[in-house]
N, C-alpha and C positions, 0 to 999 in steps of 0.2 A: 928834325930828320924823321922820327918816325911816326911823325903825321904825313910827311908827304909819300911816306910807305904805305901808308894809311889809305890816302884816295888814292895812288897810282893800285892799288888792290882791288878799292872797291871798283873805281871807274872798269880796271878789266873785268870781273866778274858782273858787271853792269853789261857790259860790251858782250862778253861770251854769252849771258843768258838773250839777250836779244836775240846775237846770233843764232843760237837756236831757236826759239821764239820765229823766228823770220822761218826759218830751213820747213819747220811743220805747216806753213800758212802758205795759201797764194792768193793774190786777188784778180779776177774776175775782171780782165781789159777790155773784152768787148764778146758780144754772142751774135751771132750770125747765126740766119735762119736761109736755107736753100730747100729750091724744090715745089713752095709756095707760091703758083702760080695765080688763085684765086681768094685763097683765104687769104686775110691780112694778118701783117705780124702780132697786131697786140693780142689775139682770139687765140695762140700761140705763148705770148708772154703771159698773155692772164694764169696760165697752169702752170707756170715754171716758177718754182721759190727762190733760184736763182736770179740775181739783177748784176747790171754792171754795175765794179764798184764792190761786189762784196768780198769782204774774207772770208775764207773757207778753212776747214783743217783738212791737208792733203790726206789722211788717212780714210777719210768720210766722202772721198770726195767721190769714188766711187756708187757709193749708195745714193748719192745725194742726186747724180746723173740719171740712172738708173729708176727713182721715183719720181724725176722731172718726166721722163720718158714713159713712165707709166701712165700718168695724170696724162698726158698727149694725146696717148694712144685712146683714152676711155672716151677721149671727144669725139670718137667714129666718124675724125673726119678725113683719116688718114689710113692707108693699106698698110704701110709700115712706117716706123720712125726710130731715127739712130741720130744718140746727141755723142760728141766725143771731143776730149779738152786737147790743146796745143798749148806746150808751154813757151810762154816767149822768153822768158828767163827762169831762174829760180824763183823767183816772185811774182811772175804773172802768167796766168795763161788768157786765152781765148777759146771758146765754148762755141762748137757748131751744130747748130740742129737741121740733119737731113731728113728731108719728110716725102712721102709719093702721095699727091692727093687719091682720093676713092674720085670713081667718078658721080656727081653732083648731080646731075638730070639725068632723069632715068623716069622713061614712058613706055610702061608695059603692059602684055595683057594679063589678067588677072583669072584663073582658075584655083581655086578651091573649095573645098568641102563645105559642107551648110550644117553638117553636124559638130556635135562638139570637138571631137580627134578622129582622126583615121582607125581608128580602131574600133569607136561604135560604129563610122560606116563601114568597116569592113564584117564585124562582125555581127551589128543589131540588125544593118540597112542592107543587107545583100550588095554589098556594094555596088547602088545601082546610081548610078553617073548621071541620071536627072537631079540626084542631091547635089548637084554643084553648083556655081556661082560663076561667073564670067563677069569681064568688062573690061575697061582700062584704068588703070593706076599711073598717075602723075606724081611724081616729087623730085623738088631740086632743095636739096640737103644743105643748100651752103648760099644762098639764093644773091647774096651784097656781097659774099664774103667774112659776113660776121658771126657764121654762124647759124642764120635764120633758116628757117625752111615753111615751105610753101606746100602742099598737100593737096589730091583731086582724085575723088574716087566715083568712078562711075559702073554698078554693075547691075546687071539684067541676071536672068535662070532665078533658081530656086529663092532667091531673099532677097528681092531689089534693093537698092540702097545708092544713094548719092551722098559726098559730103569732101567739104573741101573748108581748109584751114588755114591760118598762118603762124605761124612764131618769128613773132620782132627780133631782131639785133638787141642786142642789148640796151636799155633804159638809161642807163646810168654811167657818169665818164669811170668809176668803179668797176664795172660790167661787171655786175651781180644780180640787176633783175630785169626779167624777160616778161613778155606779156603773149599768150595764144588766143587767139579766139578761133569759133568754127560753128560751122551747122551741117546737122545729121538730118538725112529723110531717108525713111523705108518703110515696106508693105511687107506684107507677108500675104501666101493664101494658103498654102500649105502650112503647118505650124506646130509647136509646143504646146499642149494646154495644160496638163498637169504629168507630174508624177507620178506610178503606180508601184508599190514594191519597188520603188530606188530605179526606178527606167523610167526614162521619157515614154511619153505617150503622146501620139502627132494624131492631125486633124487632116486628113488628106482633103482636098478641094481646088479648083479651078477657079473657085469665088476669092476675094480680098478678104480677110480676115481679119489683119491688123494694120495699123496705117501709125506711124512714131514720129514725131517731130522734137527736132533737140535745139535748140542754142547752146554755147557753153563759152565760157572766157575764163582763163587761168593763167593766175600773175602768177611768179616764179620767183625766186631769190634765191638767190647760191651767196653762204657764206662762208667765207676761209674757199680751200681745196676741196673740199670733202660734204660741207651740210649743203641740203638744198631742202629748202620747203616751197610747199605753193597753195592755193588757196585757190579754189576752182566756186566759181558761181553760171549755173545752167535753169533753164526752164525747159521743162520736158514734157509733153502733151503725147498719148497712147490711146486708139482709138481703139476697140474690138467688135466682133458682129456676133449679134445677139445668139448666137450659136454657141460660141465661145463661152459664154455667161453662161448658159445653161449648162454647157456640160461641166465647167467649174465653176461654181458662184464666187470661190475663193482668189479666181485671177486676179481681181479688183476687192475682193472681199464683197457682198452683200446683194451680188451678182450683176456688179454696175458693170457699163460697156466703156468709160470713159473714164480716164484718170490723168490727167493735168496739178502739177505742182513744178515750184522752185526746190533748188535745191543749192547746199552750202558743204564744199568739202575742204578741209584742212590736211595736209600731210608732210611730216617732216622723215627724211632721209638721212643718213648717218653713212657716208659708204667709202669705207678703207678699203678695198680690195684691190689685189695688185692689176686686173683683169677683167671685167663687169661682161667681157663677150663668154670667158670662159673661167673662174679663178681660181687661183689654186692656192691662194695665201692672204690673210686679211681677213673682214668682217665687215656686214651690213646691218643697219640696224633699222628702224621702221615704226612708224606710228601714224594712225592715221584713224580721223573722225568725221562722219557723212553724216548730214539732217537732213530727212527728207519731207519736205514742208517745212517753208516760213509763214505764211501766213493761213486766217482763217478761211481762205476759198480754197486752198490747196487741199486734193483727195485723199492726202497720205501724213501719216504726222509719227515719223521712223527715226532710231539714229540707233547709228551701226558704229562700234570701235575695235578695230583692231590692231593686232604692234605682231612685226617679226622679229627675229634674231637670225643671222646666218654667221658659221665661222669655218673659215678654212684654213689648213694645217699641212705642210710639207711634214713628213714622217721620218722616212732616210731615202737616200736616193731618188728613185723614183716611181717610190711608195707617195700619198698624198691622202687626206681623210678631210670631211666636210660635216656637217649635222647643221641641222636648223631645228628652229621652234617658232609656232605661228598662231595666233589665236584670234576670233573674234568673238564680241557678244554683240545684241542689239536689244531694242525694248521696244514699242511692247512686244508680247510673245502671238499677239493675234498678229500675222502681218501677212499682203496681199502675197500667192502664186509668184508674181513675176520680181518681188524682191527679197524673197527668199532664199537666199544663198548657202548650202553647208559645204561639204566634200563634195569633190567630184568636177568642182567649174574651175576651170585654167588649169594653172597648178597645183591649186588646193587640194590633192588626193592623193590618198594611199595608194601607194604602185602597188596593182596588182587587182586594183577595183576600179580601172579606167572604164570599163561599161557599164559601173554603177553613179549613180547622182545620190545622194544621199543629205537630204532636206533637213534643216533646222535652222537653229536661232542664234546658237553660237555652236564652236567649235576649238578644237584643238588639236595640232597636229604636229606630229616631229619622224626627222628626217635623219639618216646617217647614211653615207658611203665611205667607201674606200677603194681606192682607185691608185692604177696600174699605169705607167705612162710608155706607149709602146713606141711612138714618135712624135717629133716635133719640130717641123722643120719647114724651112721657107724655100720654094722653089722657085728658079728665073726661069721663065716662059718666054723671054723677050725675042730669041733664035724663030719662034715660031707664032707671036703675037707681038706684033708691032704696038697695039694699043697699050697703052702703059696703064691705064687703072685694071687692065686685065692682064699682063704677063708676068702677076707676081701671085704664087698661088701658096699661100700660107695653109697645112696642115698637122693637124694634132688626133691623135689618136690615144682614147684611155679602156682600157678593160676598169668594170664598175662591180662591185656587189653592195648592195643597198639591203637597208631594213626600216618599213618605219610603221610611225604606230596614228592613231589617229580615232577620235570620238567627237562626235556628229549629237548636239542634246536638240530632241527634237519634241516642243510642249505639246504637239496632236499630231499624234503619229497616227491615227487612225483614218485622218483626212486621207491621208495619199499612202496606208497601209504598210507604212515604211516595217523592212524587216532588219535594215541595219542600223540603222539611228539608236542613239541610246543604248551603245555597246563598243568595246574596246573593238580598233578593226588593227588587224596587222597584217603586214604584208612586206616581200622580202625577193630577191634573185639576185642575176646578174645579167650585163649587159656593157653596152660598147657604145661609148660615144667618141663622135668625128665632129672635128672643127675646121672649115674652111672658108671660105670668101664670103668678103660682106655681113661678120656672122652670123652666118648658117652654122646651126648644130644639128647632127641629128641623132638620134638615140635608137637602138635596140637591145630592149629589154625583153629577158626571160623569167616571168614573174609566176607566186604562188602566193594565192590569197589565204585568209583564217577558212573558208567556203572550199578549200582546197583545190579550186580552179588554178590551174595552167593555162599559160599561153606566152606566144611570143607579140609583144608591143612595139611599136614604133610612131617614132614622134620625130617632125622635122619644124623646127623653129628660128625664128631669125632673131637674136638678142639682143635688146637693145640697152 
């Protein structure tokens, strides 16, 4: 008797813990994808950690949607996306992913600037409107459906340029690695030729100046969700006119007019962010190494390394705070004008010295904001735009104050008579950025340099 007290005991408390066991879990019957008119599903399933068939814990299940839905969204190939589960019992749900594509072809005309930001043209260049650029711009973003894309730039005015690309569908039944190849040609006759005091100094002329010719091909592999590395191999040929040499023998170094080399770049990516158009939670990480010259005919014999860090932080509400860290070096320290890179190109610069260039061999910079979230909201347009990759108007707005700090080591500063190289620069304000379609961001900033310059900056970027 009381053995069979015994298992009629255990068996319940066998039975009861299942039953709970069961209550916290669901599995995953089936995911349905809507909306997907031209992308295919697996480009789709490849970002989602969810599969049919899985257990899940109903408590997680929330977060778990929510960063399928992120990972989606970073694929830019989509205006918005919304995944949401149906239970079909206590045991199972069903998982649907609604998506609106972006639209895919897109052939436009092309104007902007030939200076580095709008703000040395508005401030160095008198803002004179022959600094522009014109042409047409081709790209279909999604070109099979897998994802690939296809590229074609054609533009005339101040920096002619041609160059048209592709990016394959995916390599591998995996769909982990991509392959791009392309070619660049451009001229210049007006031009850069060196720095002076941390400003550009241009060659004004009617003559051709410079003449670039690029190949490049870069394999790709994305592993897991998150890493991707690629490997880029190009041949790059830069003509100049003997004008050019004389007034910097340093363009080329030794006052040559021609410089032709291969080159080998490697770069690995780390990118957690909830957001890559705009983010506000998560981390990026960055490493990445260039040789310029492989072999003995090649003009240049360079290698450049540098690595980021970025992190971003929800605070409370919607309070939100960001910082980064960015560094390069390169070797030798003799190296030609035009691959000389310190502060000052792209984003590499201290806010607040956007009209300075600041020339060396390495560098180091770091970055902090804190940021205010004043809206964020998605609006239907569809009452008065029938086009549907256009009547969904997503906008975000943040009030910013930044501080960052930044040093420029530059081993001949007397070449180009640099006055900020080789000193702590800082710089600090605030400013307002907007997030909307296609992302577009665009920034105005009210900055104060260590020079005690003021000004108000603006910056309009498309992120990709």
């Amino acid at each position: 008797m009381t053995h069979r007290l015994f298992f009629v005991c255990f068996f319940f408390l066998l039975n009861t813990s299942y039953q709970c066991f069961a209550d916290d879990f669901v599995v995953v019957h089936n995911i349905k994808i809507v909306g997907n008119t031209r992308t295919k599903e697996k480009i789709i399933f490849r970002e989602m950690l969810i599969k049919v068939g899985d257990t899940l814990q109903k408590a997680k299940l929330k977060e778990i949607l929510e960063s399928d839905r992120q990972k989606i969204t970073n694929t830019y190939l989509f205006i918005t996306v919304k995944i949401t589960s149906q239970e079909i019992d206590n045991q199972q749900i069903d998982i649907f992913v609604e998506v609106k594509e972006r639209l895919y072809l897109v052939v436009l005309p092309v104007f902007y600037l030939a200076d580095r930001n709008v703000n040395e043209w508005w401030y160095e260049r008198n803002h004179d409107l022959r600094r522009t650029i014109y042409g047409i711009y081709g790209k279909h973003a999604n070109l099979t459906g897998n994802n690939d894309q296809l590229r074609v730039r054609a533009e005339i005015g101040f920096i002619p340029n041609f160059e048209i690309s592709y990016s394959s569908p995916y390599l591998d039944k995996k769909l982990t690695t991509t392959f791009l190849g392309g070619i660049l040609y451009g001229i210049n006759k007006t031009m850069v030729y060196r720095t002076w005091q941390d400003k550009f100094q241009f060659l004004e002329s009617e003559q051709q100046q410079r003449q670039r010719l690029s190949f490049y091909t870069v394999l790709s592999r994305r592993t897991g969700f998150y890493q991707n590395q690629s490997l880029q191999i190009s041949y790059n040929q830069t003509q100049i006119a003997d004008t050019i040499a004389r007034l910097n023998p340093n363009y080329f170094l030794n006052g040559q007019t021609k410089q032709k080399y291969f080159l080998i770049n490697y770069s690995y990516i780390f990118d957690r962010r909830d957001n890559r158009q705009y983010a506000l939670k998560g981390y990026r990480a960055s490493f990445e190494i260039t040789k310029y010259g492989l072999f003995n005919a090649d003009n240049i014999n360079q290698l450049n390394i540098s690595a980021s860090y970025n992190k971003y932080l929800p605070i409370r509400g919607k309070f939100y705070a960001n910082y980064s860290f960015r560094g390069k070096v390169s070797f030798p320290h003799k190296q030609p004008f035009l691959q000389t890179a310190g502060l000052g190109y792209k984003n590499d610069l201290v806010r607040g010295y956007e009209l300075y260039v600041i020339d060396g061999q390495s560098y180091v910079l770091a970055k902090t904001n804190l940021k205010y979230q004043l809206i964020d909201h998605i609006y239907d347009l569809s009452r008065f735009l029938k086009i549907k990759q256009f009547n969904t108007l997503p906008v975000a707005a943040y009030l910013n104050s930044f501080i960052d700090i930044g040093y420029a080591k530059n081993k001949f500063p007397q070449i180009n008579n640099t006055k900020l190289a080789n000193k702590w620069l800082v710089g600090g304000g605030l400013g307002l950025d907007v997030i909307t379609w296609y992302n577009i961001v665009g920034r105005l900033n009210y900055s104060i340099n260590g020079l005690g310059e003021k000004r108000f900056f603006f910056n309009l970027s498309r992120e990709f």
